[in-house]
PQR file of N, CA, C, O and H, with PARSE charges and radii, in Angstrom:
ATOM      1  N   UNK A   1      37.033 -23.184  -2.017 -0.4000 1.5000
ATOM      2  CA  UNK A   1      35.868 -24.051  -1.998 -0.0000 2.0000
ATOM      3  C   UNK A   1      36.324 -25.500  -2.133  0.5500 1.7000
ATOM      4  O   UNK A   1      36.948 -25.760  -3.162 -0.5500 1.4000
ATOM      5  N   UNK A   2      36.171 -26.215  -1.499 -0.4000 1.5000
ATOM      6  CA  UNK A   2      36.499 -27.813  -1.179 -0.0000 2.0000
ATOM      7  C   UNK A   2      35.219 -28.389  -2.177  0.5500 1.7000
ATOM      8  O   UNK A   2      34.010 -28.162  -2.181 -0.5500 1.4000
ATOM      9  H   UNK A   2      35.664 -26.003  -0.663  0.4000 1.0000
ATOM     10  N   UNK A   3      36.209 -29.345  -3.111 -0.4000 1.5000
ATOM     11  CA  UNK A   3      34.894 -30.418  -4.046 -0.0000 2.0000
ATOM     12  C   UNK A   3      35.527 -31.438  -4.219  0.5500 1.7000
ATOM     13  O   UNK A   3      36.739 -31.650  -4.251 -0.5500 1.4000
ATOM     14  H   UNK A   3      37.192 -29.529  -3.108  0.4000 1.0000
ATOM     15  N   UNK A   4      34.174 -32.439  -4.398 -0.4000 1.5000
ATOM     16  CA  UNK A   4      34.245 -34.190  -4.177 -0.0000 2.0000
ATOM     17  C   UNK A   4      34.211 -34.318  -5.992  0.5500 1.7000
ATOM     18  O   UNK A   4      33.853 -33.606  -6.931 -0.5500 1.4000
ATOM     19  H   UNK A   4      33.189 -32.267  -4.372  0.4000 1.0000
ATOM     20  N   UNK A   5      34.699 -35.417  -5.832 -0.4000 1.5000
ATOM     21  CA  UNK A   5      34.365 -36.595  -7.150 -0.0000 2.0000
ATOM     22  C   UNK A   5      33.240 -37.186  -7.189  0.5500 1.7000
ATOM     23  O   UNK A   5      32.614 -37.592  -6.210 -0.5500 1.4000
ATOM     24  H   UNK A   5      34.990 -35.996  -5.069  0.4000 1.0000
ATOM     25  N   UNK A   6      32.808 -37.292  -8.739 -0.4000 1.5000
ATOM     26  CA  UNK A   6      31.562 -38.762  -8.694 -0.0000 2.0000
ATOM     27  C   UNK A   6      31.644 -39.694  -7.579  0.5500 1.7000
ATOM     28  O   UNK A   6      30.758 -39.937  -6.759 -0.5500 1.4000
ATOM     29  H   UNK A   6      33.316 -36.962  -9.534  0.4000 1.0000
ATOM     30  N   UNK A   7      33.166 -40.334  -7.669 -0.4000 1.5000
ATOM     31  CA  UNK A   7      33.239 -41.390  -7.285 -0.0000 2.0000
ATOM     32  C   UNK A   7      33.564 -41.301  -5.917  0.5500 1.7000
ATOM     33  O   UNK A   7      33.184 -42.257  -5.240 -0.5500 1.4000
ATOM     34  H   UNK A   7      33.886 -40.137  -8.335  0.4000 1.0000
ATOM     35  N   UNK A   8      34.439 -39.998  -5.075 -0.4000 1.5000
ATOM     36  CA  UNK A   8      33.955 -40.052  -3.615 -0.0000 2.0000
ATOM     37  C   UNK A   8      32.484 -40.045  -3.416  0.5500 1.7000
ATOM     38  O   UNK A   8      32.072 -41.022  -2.790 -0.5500 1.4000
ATOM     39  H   UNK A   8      34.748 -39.222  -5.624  0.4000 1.0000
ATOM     40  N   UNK A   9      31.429 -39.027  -3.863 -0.4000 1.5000
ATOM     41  CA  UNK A   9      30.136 -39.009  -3.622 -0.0000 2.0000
ATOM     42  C   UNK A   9      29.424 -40.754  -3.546  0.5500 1.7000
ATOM     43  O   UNK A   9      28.725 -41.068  -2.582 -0.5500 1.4000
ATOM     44  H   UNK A   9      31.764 -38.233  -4.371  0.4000 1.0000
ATOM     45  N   UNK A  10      29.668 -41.572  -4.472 -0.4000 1.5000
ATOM     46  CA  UNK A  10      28.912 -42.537  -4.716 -0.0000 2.0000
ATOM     47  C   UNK A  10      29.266 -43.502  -3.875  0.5500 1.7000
ATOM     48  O   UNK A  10      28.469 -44.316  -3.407 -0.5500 1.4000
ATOM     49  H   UNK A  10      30.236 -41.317  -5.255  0.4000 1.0000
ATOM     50  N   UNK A  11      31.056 -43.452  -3.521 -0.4000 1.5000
ATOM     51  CA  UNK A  11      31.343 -44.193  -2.173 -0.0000 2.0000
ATOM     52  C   UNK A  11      30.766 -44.253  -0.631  0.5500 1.7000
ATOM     53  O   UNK A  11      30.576 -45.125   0.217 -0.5500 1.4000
ATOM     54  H   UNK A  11      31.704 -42.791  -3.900  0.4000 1.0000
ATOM     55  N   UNK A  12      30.558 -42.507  -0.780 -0.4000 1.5000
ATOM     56  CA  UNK A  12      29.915 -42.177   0.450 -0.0000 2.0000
ATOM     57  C   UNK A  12      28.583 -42.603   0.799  0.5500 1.7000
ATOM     58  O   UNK A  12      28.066 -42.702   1.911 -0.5500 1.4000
ATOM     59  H   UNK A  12      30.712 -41.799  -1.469  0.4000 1.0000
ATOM     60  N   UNK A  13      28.177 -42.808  -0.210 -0.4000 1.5000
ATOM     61  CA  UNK A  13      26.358 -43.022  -0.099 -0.0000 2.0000
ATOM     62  C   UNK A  13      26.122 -44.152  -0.434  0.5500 1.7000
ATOM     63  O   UNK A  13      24.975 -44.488  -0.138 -0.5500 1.4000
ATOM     64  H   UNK A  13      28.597 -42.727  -1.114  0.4000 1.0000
ATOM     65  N   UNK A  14      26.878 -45.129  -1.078 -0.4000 1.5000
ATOM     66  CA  UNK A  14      26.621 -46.529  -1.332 -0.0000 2.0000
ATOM     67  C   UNK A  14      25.666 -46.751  -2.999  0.5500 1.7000
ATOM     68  O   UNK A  14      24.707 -47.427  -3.370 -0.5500 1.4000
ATOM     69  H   UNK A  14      27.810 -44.856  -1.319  0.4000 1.0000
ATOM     70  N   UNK A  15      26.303 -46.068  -3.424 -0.4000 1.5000
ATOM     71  CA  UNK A  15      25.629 -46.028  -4.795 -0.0000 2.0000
ATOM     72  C   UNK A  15      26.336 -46.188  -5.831  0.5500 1.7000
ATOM     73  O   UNK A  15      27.541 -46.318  -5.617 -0.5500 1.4000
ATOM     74  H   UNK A  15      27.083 -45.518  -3.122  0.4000 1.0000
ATOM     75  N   UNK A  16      25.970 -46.225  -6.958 -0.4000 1.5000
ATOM     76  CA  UNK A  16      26.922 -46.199  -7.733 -0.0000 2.0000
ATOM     77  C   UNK A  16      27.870 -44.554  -8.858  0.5500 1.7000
ATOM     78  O   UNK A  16      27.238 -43.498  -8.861 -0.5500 1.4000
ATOM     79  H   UNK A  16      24.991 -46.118  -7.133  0.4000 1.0000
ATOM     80  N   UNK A  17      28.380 -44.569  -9.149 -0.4000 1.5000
ATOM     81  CA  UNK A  17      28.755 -43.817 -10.200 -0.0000 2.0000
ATOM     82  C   UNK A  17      28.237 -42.799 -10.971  0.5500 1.7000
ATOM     83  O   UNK A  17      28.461 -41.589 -11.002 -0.5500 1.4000
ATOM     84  H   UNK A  17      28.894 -45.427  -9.147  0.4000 1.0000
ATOM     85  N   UNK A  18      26.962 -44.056 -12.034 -0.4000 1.5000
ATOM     86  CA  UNK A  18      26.166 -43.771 -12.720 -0.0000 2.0000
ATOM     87  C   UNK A  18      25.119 -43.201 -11.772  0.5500 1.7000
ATOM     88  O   UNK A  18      24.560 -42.161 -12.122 -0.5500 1.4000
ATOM     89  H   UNK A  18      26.779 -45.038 -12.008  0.4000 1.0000
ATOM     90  N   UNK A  19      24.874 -43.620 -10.910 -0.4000 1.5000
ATOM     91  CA  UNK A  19      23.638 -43.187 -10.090 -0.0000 2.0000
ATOM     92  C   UNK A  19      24.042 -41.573 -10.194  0.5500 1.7000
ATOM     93  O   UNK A  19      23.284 -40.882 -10.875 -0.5500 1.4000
ATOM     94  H   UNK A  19      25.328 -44.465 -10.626  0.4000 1.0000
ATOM     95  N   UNK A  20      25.277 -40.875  -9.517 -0.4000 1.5000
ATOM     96  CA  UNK A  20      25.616 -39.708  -9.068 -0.0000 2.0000
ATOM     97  C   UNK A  20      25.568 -39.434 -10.807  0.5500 1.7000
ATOM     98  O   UNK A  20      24.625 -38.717 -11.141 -0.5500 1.4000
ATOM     99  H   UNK A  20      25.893 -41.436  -8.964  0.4000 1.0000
ATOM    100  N   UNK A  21      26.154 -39.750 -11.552 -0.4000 1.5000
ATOM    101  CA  UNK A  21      25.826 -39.191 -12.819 -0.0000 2.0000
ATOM    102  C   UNK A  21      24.732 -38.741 -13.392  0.5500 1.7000
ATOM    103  O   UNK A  21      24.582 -37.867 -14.246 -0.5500 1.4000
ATOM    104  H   UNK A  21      26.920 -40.333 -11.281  0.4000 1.0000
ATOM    105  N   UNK A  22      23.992 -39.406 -12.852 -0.4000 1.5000
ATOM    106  CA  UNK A  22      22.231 -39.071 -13.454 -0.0000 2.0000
ATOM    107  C   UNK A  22      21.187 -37.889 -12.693  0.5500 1.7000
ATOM    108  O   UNK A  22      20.227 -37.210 -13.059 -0.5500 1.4000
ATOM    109  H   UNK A  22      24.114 -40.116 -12.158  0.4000 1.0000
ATOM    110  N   UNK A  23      21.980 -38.076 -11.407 -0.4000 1.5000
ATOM    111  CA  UNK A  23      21.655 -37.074 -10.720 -0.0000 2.0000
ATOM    112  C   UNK A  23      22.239 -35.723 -10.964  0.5500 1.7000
ATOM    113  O   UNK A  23      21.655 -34.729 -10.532 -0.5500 1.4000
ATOM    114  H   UNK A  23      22.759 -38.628 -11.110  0.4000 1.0000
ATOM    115  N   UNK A  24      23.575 -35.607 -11.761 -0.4000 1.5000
ATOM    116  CA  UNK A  24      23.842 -33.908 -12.240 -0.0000 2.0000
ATOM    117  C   UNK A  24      22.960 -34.030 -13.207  0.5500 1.7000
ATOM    118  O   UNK A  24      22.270 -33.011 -13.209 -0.5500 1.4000
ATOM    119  H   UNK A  24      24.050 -36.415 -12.112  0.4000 1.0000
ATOM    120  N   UNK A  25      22.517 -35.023 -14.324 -0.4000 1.5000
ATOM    121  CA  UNK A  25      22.069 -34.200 -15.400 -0.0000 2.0000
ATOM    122  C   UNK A  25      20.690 -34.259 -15.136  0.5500 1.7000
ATOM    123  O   UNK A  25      20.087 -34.045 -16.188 -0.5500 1.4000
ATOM    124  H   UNK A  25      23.078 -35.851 -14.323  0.4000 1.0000
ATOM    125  N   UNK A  26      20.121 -34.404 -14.436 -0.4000 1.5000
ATOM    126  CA  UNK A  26      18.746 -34.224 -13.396 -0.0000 2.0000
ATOM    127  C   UNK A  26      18.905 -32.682 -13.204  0.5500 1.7000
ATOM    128  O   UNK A  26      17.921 -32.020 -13.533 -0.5500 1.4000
ATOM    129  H   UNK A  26      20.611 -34.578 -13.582  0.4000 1.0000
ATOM    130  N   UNK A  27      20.365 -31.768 -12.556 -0.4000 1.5000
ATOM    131  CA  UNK A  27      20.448 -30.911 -12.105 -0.0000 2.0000
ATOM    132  C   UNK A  27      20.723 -30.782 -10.839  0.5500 1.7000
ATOM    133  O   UNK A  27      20.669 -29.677 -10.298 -0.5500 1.4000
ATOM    134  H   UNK A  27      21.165 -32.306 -12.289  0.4000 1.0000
ATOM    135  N   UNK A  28      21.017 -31.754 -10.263 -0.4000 1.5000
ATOM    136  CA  UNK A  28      20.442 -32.007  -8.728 -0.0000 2.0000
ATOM    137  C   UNK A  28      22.074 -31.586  -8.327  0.5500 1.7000
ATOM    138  O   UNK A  28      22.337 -31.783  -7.141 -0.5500 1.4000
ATOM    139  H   UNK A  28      21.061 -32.652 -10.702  0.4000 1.0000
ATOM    140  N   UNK A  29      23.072 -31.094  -9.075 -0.4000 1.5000
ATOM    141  CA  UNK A  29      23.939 -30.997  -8.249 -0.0000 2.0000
ATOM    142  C   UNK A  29      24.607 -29.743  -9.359  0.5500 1.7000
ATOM    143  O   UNK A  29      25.427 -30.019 -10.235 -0.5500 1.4000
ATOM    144  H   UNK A  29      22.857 -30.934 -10.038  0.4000 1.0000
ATOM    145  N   UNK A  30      24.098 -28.426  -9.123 -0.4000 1.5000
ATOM    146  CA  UNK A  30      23.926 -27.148 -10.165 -0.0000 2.0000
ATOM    147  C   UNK A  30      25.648 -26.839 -10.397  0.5500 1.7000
ATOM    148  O   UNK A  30      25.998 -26.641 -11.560 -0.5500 1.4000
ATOM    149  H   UNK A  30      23.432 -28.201  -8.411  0.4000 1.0000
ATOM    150  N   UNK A  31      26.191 -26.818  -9.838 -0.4000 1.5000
ATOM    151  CA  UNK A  31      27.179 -25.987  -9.630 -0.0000 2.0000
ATOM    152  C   UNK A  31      28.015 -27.236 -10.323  0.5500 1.7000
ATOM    153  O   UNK A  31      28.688 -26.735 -11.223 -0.5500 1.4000
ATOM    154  H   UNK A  31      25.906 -26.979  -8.893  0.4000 1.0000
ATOM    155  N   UNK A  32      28.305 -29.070 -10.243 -0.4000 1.5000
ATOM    156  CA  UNK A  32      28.801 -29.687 -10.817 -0.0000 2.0000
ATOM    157  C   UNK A  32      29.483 -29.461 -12.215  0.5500 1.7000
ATOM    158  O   UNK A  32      28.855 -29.274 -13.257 -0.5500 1.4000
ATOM    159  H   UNK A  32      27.758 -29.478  -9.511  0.4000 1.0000
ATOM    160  N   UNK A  33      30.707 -29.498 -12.112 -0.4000 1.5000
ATOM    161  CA  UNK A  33      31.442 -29.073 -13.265 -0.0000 2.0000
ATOM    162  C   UNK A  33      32.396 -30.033 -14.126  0.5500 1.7000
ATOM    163  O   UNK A  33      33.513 -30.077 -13.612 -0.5500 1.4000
ATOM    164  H   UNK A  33      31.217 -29.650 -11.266  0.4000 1.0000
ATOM    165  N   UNK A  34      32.275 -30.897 -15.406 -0.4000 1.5000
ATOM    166  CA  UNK A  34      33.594 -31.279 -15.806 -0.0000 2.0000
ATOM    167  C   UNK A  34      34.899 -31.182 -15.841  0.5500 1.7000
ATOM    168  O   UNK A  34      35.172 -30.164 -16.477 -0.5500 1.4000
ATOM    169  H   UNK A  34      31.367 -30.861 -15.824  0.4000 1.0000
ATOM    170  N   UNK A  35      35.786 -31.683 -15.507 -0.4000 1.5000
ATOM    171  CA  UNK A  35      37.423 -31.471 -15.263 -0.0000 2.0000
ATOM    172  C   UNK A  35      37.383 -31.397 -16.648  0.5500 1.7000
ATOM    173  O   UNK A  35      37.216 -30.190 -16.473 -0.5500 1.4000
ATOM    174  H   UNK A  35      35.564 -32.510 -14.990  0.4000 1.0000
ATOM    175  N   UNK A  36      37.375 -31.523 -17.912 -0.4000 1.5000
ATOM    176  CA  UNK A  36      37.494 -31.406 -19.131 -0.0000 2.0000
ATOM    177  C   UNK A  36      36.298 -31.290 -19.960  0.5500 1.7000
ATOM    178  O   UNK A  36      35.815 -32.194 -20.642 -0.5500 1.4000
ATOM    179  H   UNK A  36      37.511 -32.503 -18.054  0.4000 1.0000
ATOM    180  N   UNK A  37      35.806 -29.942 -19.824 -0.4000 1.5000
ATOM    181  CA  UNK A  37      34.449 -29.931 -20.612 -0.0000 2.0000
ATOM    182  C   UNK A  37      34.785 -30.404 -22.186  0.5500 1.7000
ATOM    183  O   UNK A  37      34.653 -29.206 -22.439 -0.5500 1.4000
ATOM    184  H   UNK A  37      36.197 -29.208 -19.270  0.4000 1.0000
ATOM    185  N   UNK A  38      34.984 -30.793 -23.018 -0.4000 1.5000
ATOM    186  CA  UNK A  38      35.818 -30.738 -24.635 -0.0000 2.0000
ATOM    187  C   UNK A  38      35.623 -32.406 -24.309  0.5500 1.7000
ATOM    188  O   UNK A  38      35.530 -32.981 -25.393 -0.5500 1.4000
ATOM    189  H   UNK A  38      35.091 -31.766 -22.813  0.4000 1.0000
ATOM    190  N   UNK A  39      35.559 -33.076 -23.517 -0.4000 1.5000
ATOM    191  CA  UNK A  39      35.542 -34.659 -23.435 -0.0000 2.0000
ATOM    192  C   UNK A  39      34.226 -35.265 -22.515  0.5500 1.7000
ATOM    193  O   UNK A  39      33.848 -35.147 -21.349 -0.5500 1.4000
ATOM    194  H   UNK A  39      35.634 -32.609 -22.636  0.4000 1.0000
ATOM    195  N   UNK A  40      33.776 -35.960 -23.697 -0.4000 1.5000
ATOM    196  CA  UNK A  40      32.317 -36.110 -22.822 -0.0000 2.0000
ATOM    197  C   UNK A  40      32.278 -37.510 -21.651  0.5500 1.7000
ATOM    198  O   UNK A  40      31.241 -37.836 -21.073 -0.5500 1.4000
ATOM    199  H   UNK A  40      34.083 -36.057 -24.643  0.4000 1.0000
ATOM    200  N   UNK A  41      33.492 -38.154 -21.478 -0.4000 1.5000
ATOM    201  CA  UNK A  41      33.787 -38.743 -20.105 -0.0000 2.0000
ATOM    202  C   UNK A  41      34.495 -38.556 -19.359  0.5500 1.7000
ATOM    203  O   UNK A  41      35.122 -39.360 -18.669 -0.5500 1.4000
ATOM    204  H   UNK A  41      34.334 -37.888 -21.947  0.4000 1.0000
ATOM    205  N   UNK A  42      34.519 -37.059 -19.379 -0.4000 1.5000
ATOM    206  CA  UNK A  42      35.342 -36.338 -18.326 -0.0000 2.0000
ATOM    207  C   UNK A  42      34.421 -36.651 -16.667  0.5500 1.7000
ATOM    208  O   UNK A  42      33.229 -36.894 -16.481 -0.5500 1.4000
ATOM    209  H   UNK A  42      34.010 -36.407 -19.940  0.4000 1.0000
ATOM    210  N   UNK A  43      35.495 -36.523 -15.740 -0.4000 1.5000
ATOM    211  CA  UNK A  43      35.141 -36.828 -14.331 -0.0000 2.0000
ATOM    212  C   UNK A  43      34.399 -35.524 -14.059  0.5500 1.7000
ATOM    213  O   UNK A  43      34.365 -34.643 -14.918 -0.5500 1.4000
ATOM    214  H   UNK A  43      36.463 -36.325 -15.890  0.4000 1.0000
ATOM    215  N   UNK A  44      33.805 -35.388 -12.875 -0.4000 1.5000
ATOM    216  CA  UNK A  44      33.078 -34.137 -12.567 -0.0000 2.0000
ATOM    217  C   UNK A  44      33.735 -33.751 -11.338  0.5500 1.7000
ATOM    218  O   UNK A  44      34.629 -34.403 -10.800 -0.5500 1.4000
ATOM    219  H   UNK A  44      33.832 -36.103 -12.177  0.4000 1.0000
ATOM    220  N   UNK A  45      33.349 -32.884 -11.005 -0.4000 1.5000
ATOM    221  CA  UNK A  45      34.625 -31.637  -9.642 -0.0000 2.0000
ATOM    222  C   UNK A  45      32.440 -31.385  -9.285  0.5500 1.7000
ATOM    223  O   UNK A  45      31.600 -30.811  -9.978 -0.5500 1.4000
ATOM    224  H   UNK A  45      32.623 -32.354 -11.443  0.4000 1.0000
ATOM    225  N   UNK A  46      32.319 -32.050  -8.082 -0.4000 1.5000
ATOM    226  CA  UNK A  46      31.295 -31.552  -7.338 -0.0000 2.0000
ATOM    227  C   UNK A  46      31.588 -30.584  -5.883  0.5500 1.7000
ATOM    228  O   UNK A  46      32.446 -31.025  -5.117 -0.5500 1.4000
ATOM    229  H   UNK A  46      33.001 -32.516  -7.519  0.4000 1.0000
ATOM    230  N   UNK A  47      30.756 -29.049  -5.445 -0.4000 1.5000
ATOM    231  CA  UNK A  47      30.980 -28.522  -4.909 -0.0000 2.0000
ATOM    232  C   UNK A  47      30.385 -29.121  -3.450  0.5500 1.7000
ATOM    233  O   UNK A  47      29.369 -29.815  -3.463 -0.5500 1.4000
ATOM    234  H   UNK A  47      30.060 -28.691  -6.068  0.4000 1.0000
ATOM    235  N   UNK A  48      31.078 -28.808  -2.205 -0.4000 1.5000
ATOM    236  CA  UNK A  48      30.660 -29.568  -1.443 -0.0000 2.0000
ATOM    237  C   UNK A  48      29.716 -29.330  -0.798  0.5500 1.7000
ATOM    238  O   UNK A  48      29.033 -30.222  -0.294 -0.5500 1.4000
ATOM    239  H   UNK A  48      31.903 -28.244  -2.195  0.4000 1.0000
ATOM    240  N   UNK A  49      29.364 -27.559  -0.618 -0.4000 1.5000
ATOM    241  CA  UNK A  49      27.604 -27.548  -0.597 -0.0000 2.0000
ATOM    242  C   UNK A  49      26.631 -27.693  -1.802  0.5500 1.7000
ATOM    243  O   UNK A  49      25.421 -27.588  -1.604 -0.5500 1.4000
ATOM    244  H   UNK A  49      29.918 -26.835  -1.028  0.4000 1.0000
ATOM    245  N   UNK A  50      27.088 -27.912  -2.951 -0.4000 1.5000
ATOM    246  CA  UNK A  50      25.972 -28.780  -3.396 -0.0000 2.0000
ATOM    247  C   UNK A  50      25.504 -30.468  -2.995  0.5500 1.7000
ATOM    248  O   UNK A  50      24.441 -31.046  -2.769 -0.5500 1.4000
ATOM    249  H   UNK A  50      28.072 -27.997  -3.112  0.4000 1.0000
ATOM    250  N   UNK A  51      26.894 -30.828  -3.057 -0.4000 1.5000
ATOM    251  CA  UNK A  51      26.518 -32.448  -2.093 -0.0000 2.0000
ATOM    252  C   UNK A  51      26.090 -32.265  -0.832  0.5500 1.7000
ATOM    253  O   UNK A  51      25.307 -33.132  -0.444 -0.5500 1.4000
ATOM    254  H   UNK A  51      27.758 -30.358  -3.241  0.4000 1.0000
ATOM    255  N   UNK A  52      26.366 -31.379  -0.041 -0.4000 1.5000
ATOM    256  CA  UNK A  52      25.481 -31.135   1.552 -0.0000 2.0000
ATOM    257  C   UNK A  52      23.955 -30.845   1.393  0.5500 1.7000
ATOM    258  O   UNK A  52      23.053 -31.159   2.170 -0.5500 1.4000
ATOM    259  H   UNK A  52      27.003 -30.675  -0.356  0.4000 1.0000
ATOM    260  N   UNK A  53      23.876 -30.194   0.244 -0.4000 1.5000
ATOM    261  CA  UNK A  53      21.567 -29.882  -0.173 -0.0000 2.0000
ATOM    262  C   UNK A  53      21.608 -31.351  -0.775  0.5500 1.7000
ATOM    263  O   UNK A  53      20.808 -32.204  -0.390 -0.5500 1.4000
ATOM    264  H   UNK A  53      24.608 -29.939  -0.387  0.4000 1.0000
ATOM    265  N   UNK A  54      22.574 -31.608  -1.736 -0.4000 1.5000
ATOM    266  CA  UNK A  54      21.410 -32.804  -2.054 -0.0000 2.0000
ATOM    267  C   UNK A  54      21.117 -34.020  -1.153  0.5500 1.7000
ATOM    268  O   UNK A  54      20.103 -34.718  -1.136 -0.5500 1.4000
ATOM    269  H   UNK A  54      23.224 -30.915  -2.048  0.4000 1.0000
ATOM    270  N   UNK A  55      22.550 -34.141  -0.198 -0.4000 1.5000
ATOM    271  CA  UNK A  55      22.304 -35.434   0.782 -0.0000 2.0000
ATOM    272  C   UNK A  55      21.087 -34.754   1.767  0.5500 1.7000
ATOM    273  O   UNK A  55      20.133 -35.399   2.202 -0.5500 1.4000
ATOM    274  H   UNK A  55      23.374 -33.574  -0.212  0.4000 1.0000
ATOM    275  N   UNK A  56      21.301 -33.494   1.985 -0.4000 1.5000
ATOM    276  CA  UNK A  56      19.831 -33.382   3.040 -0.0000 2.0000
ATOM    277  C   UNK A  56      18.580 -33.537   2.347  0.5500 1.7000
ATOM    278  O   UNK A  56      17.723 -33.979   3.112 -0.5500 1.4000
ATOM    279  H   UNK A  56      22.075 -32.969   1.631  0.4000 1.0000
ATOM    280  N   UNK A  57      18.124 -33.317   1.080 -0.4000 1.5000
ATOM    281  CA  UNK A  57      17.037 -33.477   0.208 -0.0000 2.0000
ATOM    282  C   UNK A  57      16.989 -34.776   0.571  0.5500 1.7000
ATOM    283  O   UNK A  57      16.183 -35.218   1.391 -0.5500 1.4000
ATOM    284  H   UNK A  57      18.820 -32.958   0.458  0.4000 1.0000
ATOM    285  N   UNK A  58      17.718 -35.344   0.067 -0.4000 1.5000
ATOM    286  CA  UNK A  58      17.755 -37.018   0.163 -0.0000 2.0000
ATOM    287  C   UNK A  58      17.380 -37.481   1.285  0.5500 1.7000
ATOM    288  O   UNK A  58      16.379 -38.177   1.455 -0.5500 1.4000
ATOM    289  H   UNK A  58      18.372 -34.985  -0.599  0.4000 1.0000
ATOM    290  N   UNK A  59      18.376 -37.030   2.365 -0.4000 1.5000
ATOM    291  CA  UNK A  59      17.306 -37.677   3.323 -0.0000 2.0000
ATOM    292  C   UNK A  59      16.037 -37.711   3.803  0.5500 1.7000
ATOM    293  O   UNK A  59      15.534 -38.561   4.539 -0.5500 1.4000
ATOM    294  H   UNK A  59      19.190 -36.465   2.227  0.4000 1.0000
ATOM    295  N   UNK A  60      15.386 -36.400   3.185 -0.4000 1.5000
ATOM    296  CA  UNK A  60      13.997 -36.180   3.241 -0.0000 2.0000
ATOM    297  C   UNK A  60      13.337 -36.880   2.347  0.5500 1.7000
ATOM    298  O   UNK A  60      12.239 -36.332   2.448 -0.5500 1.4000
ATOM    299  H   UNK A  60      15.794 -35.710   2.588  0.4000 1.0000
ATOM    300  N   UNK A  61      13.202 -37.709   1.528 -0.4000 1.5000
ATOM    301  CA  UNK A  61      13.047 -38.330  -0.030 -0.0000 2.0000
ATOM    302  C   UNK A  61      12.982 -39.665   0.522  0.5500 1.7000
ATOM    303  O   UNK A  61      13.870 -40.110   1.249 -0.5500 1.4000
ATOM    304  H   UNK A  61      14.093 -38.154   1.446  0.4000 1.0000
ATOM    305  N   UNK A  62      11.645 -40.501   0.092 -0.4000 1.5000
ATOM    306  CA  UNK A  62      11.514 -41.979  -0.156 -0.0000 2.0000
ATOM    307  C   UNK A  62      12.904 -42.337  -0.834  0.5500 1.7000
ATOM    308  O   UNK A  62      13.354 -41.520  -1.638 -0.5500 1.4000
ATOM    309  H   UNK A  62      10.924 -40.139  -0.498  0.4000 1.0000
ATOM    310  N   UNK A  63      13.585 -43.443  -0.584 -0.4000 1.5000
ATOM    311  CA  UNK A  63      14.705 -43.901  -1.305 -0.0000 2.0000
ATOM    312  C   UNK A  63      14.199 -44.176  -2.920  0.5500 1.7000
ATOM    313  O   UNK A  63      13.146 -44.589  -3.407 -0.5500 1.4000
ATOM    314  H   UNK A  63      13.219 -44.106   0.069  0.4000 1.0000
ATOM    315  N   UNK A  64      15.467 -43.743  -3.473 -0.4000 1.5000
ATOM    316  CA  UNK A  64      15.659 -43.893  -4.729 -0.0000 2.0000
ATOM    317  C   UNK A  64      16.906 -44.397  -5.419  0.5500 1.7000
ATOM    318  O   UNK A  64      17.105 -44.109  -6.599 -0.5500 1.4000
ATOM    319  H   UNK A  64      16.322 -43.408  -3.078  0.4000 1.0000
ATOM    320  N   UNK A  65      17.748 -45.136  -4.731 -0.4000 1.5000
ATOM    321  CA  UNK A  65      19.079 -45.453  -4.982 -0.0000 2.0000
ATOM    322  C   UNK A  65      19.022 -46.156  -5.944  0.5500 1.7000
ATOM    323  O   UNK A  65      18.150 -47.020  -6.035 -0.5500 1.4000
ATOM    324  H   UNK A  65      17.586 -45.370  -3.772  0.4000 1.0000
ATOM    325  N   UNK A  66      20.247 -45.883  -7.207 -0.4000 1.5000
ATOM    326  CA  UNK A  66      20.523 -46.685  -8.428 -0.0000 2.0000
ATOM    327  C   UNK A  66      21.532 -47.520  -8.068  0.5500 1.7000
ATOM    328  O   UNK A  66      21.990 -48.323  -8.881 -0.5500 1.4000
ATOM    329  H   UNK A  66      20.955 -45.181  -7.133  0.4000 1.0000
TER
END
């Protein structure tokens, strides 16, 4: 299974970081996992069909970019 970073995701979409951050703990990206759960600014390991539903949600979605 191929997975992105916060920070590829937020590059890709023109957002920020925090934006993609707020959106796992929204839920919006289920499967999103900490590289070091035990550290609470650990990076996240996103799966890449969860970023493929949420960018298509999104594009269905009035903008909401942080």
């Amino acid at each position: 299974m191929d997975f992105l970073t916060t920070s590829q995701i937020a590059e890709l979409e023109g957002v920020s970081v925090r934006y993609i951050v707020a959106e796992i703990e929204r839920g919006k990206f289920p499967n999103a996992r900490k590289l070091d759960p035990e550290k609470q600014t650990s990076a996240y390991l996103i799966p890449a069909k969860d970023y493929a539903a949420w960018k298509k949600k999104r594009a269905q979605s009035p903008s909401q970019d942080g």
